[in-house]
BALUM-690537 format. One line per 10 residues: number of its first residue (from 0); their letters; for each residue z, x, y of N, C-alpha, C. Coordinates in Angstrom, 3 decimals, always signed. Atoms other than C-alpha are relative to their C-alpha. Layout:
NUM	A	Z X Y Z X Y Z X Y  ...
This chain:
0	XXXXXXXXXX	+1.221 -0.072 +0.813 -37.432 +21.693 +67.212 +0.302 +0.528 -1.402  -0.504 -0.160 +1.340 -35.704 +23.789 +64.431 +0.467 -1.036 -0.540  -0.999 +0.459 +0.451 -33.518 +21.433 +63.659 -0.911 -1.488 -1.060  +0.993 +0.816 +0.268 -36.553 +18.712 +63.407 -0.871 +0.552 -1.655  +0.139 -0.538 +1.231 -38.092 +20.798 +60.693 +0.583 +0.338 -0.706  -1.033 +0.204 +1.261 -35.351 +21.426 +58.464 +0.153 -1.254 -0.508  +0.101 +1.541 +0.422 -35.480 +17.376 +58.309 -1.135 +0.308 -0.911  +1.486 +0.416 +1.109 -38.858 +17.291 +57.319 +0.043 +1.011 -1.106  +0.290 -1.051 +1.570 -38.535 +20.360 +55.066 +1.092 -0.799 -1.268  -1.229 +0.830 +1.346 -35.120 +18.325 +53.190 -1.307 -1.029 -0.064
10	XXXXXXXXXX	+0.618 +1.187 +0.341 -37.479 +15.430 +53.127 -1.003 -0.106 -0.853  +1.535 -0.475 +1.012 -40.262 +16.825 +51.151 +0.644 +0.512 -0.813  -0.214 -0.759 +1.023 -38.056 +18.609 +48.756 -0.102 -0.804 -1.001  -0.046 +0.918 +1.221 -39.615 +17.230 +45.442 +1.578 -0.059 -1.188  -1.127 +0.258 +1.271 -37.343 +15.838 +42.577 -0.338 -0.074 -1.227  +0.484 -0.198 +1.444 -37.593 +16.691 +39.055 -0.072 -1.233 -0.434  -0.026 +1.562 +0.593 -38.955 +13.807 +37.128 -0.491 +0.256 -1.566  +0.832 -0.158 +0.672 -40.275 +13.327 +33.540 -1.190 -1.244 -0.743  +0.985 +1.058 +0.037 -43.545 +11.131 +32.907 +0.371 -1.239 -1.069  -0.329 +1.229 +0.776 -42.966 +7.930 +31.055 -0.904 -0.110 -1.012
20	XXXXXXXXXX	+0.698 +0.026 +0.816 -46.023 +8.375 +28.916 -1.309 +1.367 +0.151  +1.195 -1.358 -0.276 -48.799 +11.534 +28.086 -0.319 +0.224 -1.654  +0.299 -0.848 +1.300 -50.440 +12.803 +25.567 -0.553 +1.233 +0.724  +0.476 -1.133 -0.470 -51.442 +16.434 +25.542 +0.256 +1.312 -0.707  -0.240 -1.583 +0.651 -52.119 +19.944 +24.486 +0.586 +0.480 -0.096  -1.087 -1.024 -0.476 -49.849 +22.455 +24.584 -0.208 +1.492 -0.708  -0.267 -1.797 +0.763 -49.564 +26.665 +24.064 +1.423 -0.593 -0.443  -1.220 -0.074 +0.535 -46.049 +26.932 +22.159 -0.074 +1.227 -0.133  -0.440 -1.925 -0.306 -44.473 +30.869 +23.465 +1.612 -0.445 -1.007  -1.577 -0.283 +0.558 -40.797 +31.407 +21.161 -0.373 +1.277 -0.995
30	XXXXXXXXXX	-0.229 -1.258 +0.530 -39.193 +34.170 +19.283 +0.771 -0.757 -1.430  -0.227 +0.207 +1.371 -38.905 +33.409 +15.454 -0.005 +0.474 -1.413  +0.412 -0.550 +0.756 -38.604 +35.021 +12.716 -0.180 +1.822 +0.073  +0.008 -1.928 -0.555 -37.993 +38.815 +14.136 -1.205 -0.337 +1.509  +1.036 -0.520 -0.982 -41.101 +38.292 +16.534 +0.013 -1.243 +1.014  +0.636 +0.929 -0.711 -43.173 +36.576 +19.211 -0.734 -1.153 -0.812  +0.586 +0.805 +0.044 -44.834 +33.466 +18.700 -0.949 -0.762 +0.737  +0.649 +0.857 -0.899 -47.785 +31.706 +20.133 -0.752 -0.796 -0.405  +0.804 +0.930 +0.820 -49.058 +28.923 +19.021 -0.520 -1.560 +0.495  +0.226 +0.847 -0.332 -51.044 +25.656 +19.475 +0.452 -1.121 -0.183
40	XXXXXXXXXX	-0.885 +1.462 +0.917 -49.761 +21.737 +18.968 -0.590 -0.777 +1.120  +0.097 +1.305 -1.123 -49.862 +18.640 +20.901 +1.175 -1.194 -0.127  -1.301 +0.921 +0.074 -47.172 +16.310 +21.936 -0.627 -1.582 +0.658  +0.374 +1.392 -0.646 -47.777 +12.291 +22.644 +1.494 -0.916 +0.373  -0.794 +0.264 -0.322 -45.143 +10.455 +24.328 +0.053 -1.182 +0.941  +0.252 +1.254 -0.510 -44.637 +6.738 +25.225 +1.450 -0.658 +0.036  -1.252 +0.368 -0.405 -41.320 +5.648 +26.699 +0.034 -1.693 -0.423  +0.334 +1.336 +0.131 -42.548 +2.380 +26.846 +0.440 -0.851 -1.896  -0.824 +0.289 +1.583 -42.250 +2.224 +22.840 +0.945 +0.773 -0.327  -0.907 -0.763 +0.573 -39.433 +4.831 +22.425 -0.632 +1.009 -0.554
50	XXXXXXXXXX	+0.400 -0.378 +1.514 -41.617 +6.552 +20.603 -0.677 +1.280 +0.554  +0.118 -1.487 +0.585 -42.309 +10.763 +20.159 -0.621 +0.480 -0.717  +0.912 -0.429 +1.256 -45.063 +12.838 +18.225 -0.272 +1.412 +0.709  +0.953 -1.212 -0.125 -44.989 +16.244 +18.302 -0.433 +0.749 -1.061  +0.484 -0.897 +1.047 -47.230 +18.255 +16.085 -0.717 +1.098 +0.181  +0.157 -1.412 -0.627 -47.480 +21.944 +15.475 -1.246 +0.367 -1.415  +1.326 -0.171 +0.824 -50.386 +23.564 +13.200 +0.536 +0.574 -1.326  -0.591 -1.085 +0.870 -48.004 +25.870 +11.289 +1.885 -0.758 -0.137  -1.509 +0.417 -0.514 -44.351 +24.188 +10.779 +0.628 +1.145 -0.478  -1.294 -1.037 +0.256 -42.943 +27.491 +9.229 +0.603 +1.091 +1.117
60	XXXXXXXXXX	-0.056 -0.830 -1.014 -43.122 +28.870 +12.764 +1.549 -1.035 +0.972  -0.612 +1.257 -0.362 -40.947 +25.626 +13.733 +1.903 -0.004 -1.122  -0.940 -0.081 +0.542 -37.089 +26.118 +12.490 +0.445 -1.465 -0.579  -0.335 +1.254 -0.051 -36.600 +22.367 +12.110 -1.071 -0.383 -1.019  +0.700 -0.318 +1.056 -39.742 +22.639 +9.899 +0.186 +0.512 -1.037  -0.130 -0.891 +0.298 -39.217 +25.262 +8.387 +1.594 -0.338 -1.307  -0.965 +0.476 +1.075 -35.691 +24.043 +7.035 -0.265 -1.275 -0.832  +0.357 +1.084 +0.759 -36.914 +20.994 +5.831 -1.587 +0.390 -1.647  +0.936 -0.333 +0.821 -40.030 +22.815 +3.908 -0.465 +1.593 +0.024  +0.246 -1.324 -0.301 -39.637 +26.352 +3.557 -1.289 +1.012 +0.128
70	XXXXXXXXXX	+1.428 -1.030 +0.452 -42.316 +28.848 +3.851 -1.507 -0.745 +0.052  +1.202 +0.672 +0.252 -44.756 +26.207 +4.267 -1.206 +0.429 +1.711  +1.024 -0.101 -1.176 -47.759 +27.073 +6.852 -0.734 -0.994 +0.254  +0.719 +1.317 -0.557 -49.251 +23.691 +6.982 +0.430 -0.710 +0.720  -0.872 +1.027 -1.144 -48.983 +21.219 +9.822 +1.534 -0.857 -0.305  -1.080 +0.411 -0.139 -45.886 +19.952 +10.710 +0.347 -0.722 +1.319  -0.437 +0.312 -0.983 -44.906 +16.896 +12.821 +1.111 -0.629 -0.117  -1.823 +0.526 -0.282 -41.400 +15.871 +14.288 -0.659 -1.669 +0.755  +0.589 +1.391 -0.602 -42.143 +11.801 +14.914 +1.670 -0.841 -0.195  -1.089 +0.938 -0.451 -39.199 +9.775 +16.621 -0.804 -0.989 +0.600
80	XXXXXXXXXX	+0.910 +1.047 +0.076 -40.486 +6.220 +16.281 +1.369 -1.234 +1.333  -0.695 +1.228 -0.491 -37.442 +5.126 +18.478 +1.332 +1.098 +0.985  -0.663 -1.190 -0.901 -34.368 +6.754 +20.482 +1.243 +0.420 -1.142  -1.096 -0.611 +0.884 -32.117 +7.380 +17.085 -0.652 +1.220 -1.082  +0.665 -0.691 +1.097 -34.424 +8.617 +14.273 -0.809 +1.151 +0.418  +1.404 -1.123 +0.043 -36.660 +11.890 +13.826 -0.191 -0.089 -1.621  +0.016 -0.581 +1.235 -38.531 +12.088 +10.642 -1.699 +1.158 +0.131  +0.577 -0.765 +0.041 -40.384 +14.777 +9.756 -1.517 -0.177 -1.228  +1.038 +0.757 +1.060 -43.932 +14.489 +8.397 -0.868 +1.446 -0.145  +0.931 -1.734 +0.548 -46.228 +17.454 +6.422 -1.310 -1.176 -0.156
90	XXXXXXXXXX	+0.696 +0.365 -0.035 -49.431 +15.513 +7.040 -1.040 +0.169 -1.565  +0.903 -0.304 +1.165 -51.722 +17.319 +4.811 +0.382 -0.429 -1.689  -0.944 +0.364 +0.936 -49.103 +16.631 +2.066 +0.455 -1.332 -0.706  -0.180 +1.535 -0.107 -48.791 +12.936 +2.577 +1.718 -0.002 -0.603  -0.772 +0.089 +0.487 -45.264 +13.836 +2.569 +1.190 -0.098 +1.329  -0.156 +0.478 -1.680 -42.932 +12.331 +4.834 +1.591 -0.074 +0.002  -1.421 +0.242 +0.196 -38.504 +12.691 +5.161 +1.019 -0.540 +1.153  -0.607 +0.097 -1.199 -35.971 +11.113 +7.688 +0.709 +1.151 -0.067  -0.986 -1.650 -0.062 -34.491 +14.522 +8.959 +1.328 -0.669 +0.615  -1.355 +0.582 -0.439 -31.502 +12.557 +11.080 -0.218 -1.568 +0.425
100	XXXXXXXXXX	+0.357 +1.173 -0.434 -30.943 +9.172 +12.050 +0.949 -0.309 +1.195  -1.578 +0.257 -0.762 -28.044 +9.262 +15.093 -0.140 +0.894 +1.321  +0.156 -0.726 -1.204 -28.860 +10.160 +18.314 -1.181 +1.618 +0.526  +0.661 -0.820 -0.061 -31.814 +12.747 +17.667 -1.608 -0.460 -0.229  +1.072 +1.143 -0.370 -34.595 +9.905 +18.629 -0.950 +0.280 +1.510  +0.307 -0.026 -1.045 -37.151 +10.037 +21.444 +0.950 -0.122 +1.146  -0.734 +0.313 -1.730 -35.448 +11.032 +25.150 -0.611 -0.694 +1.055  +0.187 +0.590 -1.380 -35.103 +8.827 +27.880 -0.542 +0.755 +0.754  +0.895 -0.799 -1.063 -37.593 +9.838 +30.806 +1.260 +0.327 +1.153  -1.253 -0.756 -0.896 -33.912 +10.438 +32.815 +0.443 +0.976 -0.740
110	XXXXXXXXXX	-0.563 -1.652 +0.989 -33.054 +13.439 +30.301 -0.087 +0.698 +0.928  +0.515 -1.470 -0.554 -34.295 +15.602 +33.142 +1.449 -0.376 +1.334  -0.998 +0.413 -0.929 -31.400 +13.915 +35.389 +1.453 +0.402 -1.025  -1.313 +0.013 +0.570 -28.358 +14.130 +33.083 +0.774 +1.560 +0.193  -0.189 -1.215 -0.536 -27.690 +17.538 +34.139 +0.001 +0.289 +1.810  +0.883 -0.298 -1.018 -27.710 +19.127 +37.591 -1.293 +0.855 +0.147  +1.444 -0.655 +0.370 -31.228 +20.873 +38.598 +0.033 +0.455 +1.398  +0.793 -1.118 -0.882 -32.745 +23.582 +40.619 -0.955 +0.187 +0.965  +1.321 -0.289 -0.031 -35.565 +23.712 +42.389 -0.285 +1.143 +0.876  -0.223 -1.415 -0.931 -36.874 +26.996 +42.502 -1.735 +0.105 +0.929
120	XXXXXXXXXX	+1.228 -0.073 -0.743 -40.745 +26.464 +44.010 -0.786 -0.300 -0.257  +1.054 +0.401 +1.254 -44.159 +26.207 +42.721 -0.741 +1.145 -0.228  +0.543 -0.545 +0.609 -46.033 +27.804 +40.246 -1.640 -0.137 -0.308  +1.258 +0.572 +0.328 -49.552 +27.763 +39.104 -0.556 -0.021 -1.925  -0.206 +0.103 +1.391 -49.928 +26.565 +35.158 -1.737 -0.602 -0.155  +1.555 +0.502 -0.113 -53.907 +26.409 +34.466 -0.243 -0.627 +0.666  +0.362 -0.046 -1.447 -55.070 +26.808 +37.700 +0.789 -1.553 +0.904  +0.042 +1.543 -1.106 -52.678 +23.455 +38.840 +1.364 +0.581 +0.430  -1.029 -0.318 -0.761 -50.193 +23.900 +41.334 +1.119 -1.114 -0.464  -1.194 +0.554 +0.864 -46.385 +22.788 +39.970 +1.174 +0.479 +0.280
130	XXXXXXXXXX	-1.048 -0.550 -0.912 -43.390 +22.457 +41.627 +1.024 +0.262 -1.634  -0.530 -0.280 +0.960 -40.821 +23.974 +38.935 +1.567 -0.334 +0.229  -1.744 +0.373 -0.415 -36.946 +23.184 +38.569 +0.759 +0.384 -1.676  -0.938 -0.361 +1.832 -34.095 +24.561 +36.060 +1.074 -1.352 +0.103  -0.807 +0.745 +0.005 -31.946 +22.403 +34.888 +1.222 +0.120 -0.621  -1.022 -0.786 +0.183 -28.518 +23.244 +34.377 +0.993 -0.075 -1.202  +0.193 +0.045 +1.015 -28.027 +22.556 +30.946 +1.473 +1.192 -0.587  -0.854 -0.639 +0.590 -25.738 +24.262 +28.336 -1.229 +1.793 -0.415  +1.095 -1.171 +0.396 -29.016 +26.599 +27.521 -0.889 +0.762 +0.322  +0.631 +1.440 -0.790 -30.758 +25.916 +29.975 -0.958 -0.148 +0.148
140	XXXXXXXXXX	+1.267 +0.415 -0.030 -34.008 +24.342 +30.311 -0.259 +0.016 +0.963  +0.812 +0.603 -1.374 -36.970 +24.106 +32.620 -0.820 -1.112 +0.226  +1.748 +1.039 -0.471 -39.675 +21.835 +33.731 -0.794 -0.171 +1.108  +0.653 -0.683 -0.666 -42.128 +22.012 +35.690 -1.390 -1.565 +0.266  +0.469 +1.522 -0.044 -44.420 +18.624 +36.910 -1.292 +0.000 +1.099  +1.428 -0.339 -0.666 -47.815 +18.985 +39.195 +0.100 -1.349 +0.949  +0.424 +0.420 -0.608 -47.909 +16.924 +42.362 -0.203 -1.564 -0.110  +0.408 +0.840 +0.738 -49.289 +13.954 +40.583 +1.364 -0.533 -1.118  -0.902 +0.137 +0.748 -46.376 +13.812 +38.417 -0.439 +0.233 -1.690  +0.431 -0.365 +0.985 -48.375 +15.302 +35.214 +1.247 +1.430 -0.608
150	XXXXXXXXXX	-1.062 -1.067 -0.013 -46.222 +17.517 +33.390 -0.718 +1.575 -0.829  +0.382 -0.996 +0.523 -46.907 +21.286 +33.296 +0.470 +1.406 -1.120  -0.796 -0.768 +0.821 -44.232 +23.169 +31.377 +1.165 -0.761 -0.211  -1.310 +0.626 +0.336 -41.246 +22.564 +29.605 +0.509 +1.065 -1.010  -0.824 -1.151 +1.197 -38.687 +25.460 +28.124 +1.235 -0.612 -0.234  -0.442 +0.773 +0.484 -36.825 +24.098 +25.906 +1.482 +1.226 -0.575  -0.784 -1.258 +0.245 -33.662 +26.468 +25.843 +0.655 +0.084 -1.428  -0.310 +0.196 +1.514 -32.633 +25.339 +21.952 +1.490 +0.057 -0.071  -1.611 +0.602 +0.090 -29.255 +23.729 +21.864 +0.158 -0.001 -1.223  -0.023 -0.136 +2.016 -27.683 +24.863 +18.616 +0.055 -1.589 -0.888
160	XXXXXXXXXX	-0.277 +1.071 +0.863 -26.894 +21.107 +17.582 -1.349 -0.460 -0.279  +0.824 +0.346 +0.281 -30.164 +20.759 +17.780 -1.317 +0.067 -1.383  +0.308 -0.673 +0.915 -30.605 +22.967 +14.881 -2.038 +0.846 +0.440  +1.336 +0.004 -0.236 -34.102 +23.770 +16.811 +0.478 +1.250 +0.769  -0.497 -0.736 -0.845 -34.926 +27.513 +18.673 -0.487 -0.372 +1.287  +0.472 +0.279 -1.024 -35.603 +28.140 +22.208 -1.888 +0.407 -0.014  +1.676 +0.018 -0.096 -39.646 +27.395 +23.133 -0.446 -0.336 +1.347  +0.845 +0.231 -1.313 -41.788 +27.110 +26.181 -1.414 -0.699 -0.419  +1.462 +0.651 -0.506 -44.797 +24.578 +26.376 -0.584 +0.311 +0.889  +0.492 -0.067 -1.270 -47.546 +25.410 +28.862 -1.238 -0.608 -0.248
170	XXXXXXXXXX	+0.987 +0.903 +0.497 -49.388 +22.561 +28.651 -1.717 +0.059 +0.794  +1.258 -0.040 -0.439 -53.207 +22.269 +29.019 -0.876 -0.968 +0.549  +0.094 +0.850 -1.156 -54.220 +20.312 +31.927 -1.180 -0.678 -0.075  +1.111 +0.401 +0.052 -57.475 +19.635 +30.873 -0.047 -1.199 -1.381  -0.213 +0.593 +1.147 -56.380 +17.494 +27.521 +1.447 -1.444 +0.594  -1.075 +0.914 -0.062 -53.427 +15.518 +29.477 -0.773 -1.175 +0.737  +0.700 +1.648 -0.596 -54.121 +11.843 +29.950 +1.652 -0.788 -0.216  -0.997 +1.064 -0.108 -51.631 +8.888 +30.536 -0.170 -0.978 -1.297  +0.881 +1.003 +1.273 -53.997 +6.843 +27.630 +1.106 +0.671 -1.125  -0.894 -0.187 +1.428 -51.609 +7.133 +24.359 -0.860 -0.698 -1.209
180	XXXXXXXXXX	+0.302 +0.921 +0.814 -53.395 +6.105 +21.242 +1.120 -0.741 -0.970  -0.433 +0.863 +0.771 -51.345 +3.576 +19.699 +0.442 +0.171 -1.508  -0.266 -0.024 +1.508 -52.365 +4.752 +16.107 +0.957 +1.574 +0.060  -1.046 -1.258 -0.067 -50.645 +8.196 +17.111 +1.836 -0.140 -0.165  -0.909 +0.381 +0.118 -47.408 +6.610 +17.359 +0.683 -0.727 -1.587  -0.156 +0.547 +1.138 -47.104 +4.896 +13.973 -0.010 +0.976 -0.998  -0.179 -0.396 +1.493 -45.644 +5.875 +10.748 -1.093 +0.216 -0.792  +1.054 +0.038 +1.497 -47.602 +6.821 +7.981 +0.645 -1.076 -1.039  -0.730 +0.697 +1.231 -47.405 +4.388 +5.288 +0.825 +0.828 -1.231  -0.961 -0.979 +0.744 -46.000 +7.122 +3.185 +0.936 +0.531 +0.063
190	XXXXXXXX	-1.434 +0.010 -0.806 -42.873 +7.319 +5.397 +0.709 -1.157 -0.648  -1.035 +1.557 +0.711 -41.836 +3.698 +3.545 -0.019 +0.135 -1.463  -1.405 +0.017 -0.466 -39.465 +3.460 +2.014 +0.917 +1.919 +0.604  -0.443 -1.421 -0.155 -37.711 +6.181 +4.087 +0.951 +0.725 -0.929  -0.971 -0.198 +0.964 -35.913 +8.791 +2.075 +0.484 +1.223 +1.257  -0.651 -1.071 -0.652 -33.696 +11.705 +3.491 -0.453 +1.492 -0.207  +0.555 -0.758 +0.290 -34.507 +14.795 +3.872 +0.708 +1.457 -0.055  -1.269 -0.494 +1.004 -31.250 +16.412 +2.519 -0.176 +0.529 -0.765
């Protein structure tokens, strides 16, 4: 009979996955700048087009921001329109730079595989139950995915090449949908012709 339930318990052990498409809220917890940080944003994300949008309210809280436009407190989003490019856009500004073009592009929804991973149990991330897993990384990251396969956290341990620090999302369950708007994904016309942001 033991032996019967240890089957079924291996058989149920979930597997880290990450969603192929979401939009959604997010808290943003990191340490920047001497202190804590907590702050709001939202990330949209559509595998389907390659394509990446996250935007934070404040980019001088954002190191990757932050070097590209010092001292600036106005929004700041990181938009990878594909799996090579990120350019960086100051909305309010209508001002828009490719920050790299070479491998620092929307991740494949297997990113959470290229590593080995953990799983240490579940958690509860606004009020939803979420099985959590580390992943064994050079830094290392978590994630964290609800039943449903919605995703509830993601610490992002900040790989120096990434020139980015370490951050924790704890996303808000009540704002995540599978629906992507379309116009979220697209360039600003003020991104053409791209220039560098060197």
């Amino acid at each position: 009979m033991s032996g019967l339930l240890l089957t079924l318990a291996m058989a149920v052990t979930p597997v880290v996955t990450w969603p192929p498409k979401f939009y959604a809220n997010f808290t943003e917890e990191t340490w920047f700048q001497g202190g804590y940080q907590r702050n709001p944003g939202w990330v949209a994300y559509d595998y389907e087009h390659t394509s990446e949008v996250i935007y934070r309210p404040n980019g001088e809280l954002n190191p990757i921001c932050n070097g590209v436009k010092k001292g600036y407190t106005g929004p700041c989003v990181h938009h990878s329109p594909n799996g090579n490019e990120r350019y960086m856009i100051f909305p309010a500004l209508k001002e828009c730079c490719l920050e790299c073009s070479r491998d620092c592009g929307t991740l494949t929804p297997k990113w959470v595989d290229a590593v080995p991973h953990v799983y240490l149990g579940l958690r509860q991330f606004d009020n939803v139950t979420c099985n959590e897993f580390v992943l064994e990384s050079n830094t290392p990251d978590r994630v964290a995915t609800s039943h449903s396969g919605t995703l509830c956290e993601l610490y992002d341990g900040g790989a120096a090449f990434t020139g980015d620090n370490p951050f924790q999302w704890t996303i808000k369950q009540s704002t995540y949908t599978t629906t992507v708007p379309q116009s979220l994904l697209q360039l600003p016309s003020y991104c053409s012709p791209a220039k560098s942001c060197k």
